[in-house]
C-alpha positions in Angstrom: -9.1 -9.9 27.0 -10.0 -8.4 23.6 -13.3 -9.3 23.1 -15.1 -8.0 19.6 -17.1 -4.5 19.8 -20.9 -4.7 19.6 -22.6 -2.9 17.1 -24.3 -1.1 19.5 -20.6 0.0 20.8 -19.6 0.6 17.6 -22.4 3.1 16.8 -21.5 4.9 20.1 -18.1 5.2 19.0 -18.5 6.3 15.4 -21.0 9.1 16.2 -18.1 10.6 18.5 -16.0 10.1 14.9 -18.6 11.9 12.8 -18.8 14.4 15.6 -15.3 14.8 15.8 -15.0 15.7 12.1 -16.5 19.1 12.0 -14.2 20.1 14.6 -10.8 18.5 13.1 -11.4 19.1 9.3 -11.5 22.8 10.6 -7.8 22.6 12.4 -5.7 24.4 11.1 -2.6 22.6 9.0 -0.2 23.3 11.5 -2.3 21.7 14.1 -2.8 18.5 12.3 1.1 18.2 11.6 1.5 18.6 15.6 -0.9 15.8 16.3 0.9 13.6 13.6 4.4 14.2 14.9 3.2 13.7 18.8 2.2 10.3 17.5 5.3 9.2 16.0 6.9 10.4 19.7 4.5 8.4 21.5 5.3 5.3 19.0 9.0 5.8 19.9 8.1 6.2 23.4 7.1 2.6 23.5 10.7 1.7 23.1 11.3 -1.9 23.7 8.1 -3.0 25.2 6.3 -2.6 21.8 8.8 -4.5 19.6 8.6 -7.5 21.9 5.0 -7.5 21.6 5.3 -7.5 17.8 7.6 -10.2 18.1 5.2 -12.3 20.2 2.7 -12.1 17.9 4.4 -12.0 14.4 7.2 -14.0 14.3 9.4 -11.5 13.2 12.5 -10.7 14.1 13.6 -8.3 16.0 16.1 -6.0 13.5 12.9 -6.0 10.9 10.2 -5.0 13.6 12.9 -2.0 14.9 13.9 -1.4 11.0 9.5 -1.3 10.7 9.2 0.8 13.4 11.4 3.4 12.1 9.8 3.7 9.0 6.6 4.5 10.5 7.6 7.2 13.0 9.5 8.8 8.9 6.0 8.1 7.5 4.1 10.4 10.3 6.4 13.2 10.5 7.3 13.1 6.4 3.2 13.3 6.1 2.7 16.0 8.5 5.6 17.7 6.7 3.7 17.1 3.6 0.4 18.3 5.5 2.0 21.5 6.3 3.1 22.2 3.4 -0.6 21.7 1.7 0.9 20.9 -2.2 -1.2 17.7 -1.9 -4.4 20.8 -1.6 -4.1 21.2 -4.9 -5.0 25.3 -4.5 -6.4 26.7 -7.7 -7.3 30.4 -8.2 -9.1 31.5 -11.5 -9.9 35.2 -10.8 -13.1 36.8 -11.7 -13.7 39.9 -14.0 -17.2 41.3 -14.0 -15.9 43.6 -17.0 -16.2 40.6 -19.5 -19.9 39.4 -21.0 -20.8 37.3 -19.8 -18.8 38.4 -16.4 -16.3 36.0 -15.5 -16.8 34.5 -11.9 -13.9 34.4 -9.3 -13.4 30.6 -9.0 -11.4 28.7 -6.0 -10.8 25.5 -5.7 -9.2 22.7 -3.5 -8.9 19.0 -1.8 -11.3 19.0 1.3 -11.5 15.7 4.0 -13.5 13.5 3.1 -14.7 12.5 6.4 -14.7 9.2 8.8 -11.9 7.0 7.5 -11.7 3.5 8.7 -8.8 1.7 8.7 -7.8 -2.4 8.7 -4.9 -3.3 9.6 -2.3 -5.2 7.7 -1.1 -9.1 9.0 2.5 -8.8 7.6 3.2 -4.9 8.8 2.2 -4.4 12.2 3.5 -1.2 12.4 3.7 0.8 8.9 0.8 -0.8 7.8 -1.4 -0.9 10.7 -2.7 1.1 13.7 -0.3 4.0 13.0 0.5 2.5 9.4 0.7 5.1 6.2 -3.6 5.0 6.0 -4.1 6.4 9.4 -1.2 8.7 8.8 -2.3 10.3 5.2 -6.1 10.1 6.9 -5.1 12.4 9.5 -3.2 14.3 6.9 -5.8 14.8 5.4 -8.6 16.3 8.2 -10.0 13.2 8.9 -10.7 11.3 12.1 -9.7 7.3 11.7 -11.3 4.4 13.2 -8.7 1.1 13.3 -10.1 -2.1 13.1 -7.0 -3.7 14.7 -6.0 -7.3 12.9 -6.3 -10.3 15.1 -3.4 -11.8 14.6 -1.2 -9.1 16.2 -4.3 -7.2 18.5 -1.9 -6.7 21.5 0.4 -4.7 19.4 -2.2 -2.6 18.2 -3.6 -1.5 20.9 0.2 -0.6 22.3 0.0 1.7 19.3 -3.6 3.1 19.6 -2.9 3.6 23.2 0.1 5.9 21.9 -2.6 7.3 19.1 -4.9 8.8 21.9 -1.8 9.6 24.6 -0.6 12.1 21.4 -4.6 12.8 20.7 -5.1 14.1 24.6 -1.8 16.1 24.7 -2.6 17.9 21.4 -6.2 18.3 22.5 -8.1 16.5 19.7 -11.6 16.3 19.9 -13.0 13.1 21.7 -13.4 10.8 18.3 -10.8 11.7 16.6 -9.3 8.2 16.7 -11.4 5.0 17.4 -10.0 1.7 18.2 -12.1 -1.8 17.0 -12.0 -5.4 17.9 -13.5 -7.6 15.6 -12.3 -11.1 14.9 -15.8 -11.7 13.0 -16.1 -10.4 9.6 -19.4 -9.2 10.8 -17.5 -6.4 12.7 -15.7 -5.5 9.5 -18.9 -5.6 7.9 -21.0 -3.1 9.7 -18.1 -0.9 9.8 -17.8 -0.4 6.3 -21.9 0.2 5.7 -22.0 2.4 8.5 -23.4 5.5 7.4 -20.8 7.9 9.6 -18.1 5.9 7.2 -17.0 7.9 4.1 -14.2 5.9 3.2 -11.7 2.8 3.7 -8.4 1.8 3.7 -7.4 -2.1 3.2 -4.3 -3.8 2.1 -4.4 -7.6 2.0 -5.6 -10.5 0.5 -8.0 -10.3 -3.0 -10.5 -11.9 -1.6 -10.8 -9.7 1.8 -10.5 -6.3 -0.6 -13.1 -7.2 -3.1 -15.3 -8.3 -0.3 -14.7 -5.0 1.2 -15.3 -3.3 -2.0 -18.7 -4.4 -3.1 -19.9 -3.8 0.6 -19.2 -0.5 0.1 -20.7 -0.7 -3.6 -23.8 -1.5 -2.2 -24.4 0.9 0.2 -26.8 3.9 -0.4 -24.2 6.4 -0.7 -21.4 4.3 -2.0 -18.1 4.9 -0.8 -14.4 4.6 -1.8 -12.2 2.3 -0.9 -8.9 1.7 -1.4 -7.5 -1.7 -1.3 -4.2 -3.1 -1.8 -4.8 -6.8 -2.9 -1.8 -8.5 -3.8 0.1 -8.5 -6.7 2.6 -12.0 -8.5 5.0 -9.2 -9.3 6.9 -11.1 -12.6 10.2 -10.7 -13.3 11.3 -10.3 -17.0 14.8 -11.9 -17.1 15.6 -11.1 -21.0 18.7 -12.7 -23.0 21.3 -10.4 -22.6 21.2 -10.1 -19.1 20.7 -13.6 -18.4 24.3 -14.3 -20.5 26.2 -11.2 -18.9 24.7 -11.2 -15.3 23.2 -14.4 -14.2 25.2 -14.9 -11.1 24.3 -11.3 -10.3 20.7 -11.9 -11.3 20.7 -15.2 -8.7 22.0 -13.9 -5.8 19.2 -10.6 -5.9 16.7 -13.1 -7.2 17.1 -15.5 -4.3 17.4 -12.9 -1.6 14.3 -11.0 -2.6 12.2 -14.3 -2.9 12.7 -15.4 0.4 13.0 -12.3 2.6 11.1 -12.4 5.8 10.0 -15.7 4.4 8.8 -13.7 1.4 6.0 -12.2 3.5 5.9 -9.1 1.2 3.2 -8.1 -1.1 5.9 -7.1 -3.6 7.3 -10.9 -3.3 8.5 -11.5 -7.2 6.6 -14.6 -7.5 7.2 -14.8 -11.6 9.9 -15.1 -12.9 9.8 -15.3 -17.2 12.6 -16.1 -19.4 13.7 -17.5 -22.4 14.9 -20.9 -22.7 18.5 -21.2 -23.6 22.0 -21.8 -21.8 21.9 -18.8 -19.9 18.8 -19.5 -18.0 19.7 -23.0 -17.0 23.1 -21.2 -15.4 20.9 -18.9 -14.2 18.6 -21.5 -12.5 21.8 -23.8 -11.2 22.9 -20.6 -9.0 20.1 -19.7 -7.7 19.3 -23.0 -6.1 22.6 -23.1 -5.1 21.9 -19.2 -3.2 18.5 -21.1 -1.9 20.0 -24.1 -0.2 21.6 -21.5 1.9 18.4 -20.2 3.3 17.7 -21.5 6.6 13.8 -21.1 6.6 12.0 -19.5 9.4 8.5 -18.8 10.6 6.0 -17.2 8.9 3.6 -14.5 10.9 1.2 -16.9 11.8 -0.5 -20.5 11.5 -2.9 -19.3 9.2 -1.0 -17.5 7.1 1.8 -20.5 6.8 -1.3 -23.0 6.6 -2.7 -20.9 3.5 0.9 -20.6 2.1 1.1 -24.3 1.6 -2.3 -25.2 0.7 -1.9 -22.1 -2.3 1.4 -23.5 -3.0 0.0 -26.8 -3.6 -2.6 -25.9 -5.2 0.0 -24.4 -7.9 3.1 -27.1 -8.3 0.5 -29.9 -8.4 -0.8 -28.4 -11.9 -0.4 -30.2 -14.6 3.0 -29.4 -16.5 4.4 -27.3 -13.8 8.1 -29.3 -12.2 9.5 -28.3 -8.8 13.2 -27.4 -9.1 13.7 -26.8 -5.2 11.6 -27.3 -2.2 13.5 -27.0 1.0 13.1 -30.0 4.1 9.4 -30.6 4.1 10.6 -31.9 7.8 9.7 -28.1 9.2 7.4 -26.8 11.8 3.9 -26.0 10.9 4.2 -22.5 10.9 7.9 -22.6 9.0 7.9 -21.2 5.6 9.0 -23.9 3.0 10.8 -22.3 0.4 9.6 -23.4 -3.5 10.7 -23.0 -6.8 8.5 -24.1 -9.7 9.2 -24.2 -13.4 6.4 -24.4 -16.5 6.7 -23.9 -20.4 5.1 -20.9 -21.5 2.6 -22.6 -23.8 0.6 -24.0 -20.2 1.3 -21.2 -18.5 -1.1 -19.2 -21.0 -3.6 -22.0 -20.1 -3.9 -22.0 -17.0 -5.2 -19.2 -15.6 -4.4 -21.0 -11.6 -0.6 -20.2 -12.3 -1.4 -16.7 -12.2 -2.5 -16.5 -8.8 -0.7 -15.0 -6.0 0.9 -17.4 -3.6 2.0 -15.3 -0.5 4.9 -16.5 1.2 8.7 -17.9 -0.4 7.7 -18.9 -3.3 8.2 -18.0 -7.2 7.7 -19.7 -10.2 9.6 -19.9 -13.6 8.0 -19.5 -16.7 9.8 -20.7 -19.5 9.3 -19.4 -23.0 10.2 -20.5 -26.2 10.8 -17.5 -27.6 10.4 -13.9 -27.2 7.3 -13.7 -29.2 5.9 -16.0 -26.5 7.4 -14.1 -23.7 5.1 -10.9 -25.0 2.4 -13.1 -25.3 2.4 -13.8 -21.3 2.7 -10.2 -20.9 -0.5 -9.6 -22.7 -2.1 -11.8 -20.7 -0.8 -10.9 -17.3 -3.4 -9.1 -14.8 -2.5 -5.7 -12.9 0.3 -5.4 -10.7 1.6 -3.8 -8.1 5.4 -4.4 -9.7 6.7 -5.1 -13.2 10.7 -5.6 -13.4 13.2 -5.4 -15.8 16.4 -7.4 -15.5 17.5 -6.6 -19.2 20.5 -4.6 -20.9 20.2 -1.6 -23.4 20.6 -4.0 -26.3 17.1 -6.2 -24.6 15.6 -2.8 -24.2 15.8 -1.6 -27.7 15.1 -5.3 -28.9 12.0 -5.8 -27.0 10.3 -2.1 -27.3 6.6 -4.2 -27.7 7.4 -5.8 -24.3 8.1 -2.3 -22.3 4.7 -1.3 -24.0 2.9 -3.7 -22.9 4.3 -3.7 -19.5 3.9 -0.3 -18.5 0.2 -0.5 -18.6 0.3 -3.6 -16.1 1.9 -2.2 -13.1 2.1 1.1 -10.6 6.0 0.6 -10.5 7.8 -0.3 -13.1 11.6 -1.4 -12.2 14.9 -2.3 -14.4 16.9 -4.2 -12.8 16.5 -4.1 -8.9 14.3 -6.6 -7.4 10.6 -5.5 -6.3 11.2 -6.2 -2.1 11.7 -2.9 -0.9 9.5 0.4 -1.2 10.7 3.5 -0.4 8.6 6.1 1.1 9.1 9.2 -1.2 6.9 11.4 -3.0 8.0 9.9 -6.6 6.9 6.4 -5.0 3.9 4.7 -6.8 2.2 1.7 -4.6 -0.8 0.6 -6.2 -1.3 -0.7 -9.5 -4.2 -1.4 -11.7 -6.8 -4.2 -11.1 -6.6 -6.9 -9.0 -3.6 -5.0 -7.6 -5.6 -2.2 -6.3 -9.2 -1.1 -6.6 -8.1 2.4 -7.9 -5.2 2.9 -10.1 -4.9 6.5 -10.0 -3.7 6.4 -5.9 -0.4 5.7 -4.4 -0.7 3.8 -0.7 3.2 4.7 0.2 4.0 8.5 0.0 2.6 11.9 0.4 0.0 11.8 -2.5 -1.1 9.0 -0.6 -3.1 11.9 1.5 -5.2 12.3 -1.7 -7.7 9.0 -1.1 -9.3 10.9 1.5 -10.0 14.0 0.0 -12.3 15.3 -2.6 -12.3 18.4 -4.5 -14.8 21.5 -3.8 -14.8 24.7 -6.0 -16.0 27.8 -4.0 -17.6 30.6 -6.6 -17.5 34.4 -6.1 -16.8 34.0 -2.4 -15.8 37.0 -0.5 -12.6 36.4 1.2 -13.2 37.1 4.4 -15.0 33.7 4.4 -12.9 31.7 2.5 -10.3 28.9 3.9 -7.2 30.2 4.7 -5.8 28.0 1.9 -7.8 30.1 -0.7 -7.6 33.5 0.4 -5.7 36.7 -1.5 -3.5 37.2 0.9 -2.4 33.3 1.2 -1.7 33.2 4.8 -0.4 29.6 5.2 2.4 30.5 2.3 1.4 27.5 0.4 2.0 26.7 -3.4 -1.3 27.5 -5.2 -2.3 27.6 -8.9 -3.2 31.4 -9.5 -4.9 31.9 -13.0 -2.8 28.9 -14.4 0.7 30.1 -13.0 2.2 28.0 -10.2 3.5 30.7 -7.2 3.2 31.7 -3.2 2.5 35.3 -4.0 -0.5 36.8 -2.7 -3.3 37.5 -5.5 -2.4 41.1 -6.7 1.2 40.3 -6.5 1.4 37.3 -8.9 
């Protein structure tokens, strides 16, 4: 039934994209809010008929696919809020004065589309981070048409959703591209996709390998494009001293909960856990395999992502040094999650650069140092992350000020004591981190900023302002926030 595009297909479809882009990028702000928030109607429209596909396809259940849905009918109406309200333009007005010498020009500046945006979707997120997920969302957001390559593994549920994409396209009378819908089971599909020259940018979140892949395809092209790929992230958990003595059934109860939600099917999945050896960490470790035996596990999305889980998780607790403290009945079906807990001494963990790898699924490992001078050695040596937490007191803090150094440059969010499951979609919300997390640091893929991948910035010079964007003229006509000769207001120029 869904058989993969042709590349002849595909070039049909992206030149109604490309065509489709100097009509939308011209829409007003208002109009691309509408189209946003028909979608997220549509979506809910769907009602029941969409979760159960979802649950067909993914395993999940069906309190987390509603609990999903919901977030991404908030993340298309919060971005077409944020849309609307054009901060994320970043308006800048430096006025001119041709009484100076030289004369000063009249400068204007601000975040334009980018263009043609395609989009994969996500295995563990059908819905926020798919068809109608927070890339399509902030690409819209930002004047661009999207093209979806939907994911095989849940392709039923994505076209439910791209079906509700161009029901909300139609009503709002979009032009005919503004949303383009791809099978393509073969990498090759993904491939030609992201070389195609109607293609100005990407957005990914998955695996490391699939991103980087991704990544230097679009590093080779002529015009090189950007792409912005979420790639996993181990997401360690400093457990210091203090908190380990004061709070360590606390500490096991969050600990074990986070590890193993949705069979820890989350790219924030704490899968490091580092501590100092010691009496408080062995209580630590007694109560949270007492929290895990109480996990009844469950099945993962699919049979290739449970087959890689315990291939990777071999790979890892069959390295030399490294003990398994809990394993849950190996008896399980193959597509059940086995839940694992792993434990090395510091001194091979800093050899062996395999333990550092991201195991997807309910696992985490602890890392157990000798001291803390060895704990901020890992740290040094730890790669880019999406997460870095915190579980310490005010006395760790202020005992360990090295270790929050070092830390802060490792991650996008940095957390004290909360676990990293859980990412709220808010403007102050960082998701993205520095590499291998992400391929670029400097963007957020959860939040309104998010709208800023798929934008560039353009300066217009001595324009008159007739024929400037409405975003840019005197009288500011859309009532947006703009940067007027440094000072942050909605006042027409003249009446700054």
């Amino acid at each position: 039934m869904y058989t993969d595009h042709s590349t002849t297909e595909i070039d049909t479809l992206l030149a109604k994209s490309e065509a489709a882009f100097y009509q939308y990028k011209n829409l007003s702000l208002k109009e691309r809010a509408h189209f946003m928030r028909s979608i997220a109607a549509e979506i809910e429209a769907l009602g029941e008929e969409l979760i159960t596909a979802a649950q067909k396809e993914t395993h999940l259940s069906e309190k987390r696919l509603i609990a999903e849905r919901k977030r991404t009918i908030f993340q298309l109406n919060s971005y077409a809020d944020a849309a609307e309200q054009g901060n994320w333009l970043e308006a800048r007005i430096d006025l001119g004065d041709a009484d100076k010498t030289p004369s000063k020009p009249d400068l204007r500046k601000m975040l334009v589309p980018l263009g043609p945006v395609v989009v994969f979707g996500a295995s563990n997120f059908p819905f926020a981070y798919s068809t109608a997920g927070g890339d399509t969302a902030c690409a819209f957001a930002a004047g661009c048409p999207v093209i979806v390559k939907a994911h095989p593994a849940h392709v039923e549920t994505s076209t439910l959703v791209a079906r509700a994409i161009s029901k909300a396209a139609e009503q709002c009378n979009m032009p005919e591209g503004i949303f383009t819908h791809i099978y393509g089971a073969d990498f090759k599909v993904g491939e030609y996709l992201v070389k195609h020259e109607a293609v100005k940018a990407v957005g990914f979140t998955g695996s490391y390998s699939g991103g980087r892949a991704l990544f230097d395809l679009a590093a080779q092209r002529k015009a090189p494009i950007p792409v912005f790929a979420e790639m996993g992230s181990v997401n360690p958990v400093f457990l210091l001293p203090d908190k380990l003595q004061q709070d360590h059934q606390w500490l096991a109860d969050k600990m074990a909960a986070s590890i193993t939600q949705d069979m820890g099917q989350f790219c924030t999945n704490p899968g490091l856990m580092i501590a100092v050896k010691g009496g408080a960490l062995d209580q630590y470790v007694k109560q949270l395999l007492v929290k895990l035996h109480e996990v009844t596990p469950s099945k993962m999305l699919h049979k290739g992502i449970a087959r890689n889980y315990i291939n990777n998780m071999q790979t890892a607790i069959t390295q030399r040094h490294v003990d398994v403290l809990y394993q849950s009945d190996n008896k399980l079906g193959e597509e059940d999650g086995m839940v694992t807990i792993a434990k090395v001494p510091g001194k091979y963990f800093l050899t062996n650069v395999q333990l550092r790898q991201e195991v997807f699924g309910p696992y985490s490992l602890l890392v157990e140092c000798s001291d803390e001078a060895e704990m901020l050695k890992i740290a040094q040596h730890l790669e880019g992350q999406l997460t870095t937490t915190l579980m310490a007191t005010v006395n760790d803090i202020n005992n360990n000020s090295g270790l929050v150094n070092v830390l802060q440059e490792k991650c996008g969010r940095f957390i004290m004591n909360s676990v990293p499951t859980g990412v709220e979609v808010a403007l102050a919300m960082q998701h993205g981190g520095p590499f291998p997390a992400c391929t670029d640091s400097r963007f957020t893929a959860v939040g309104a900023d998010g709208i800023k991948r798929f934008a560039r910035p353009v300066s217009f010079q001595n324009w008159d302002n007739e024929f400037l964007p409405d975003e840019l003229k005197n009288e500011n006509p859309l009532n947006i926030w703009r940067t007027v000769n440094n000072q942050p207001t909605q006042a027409a120029v003249g009446k700054v």
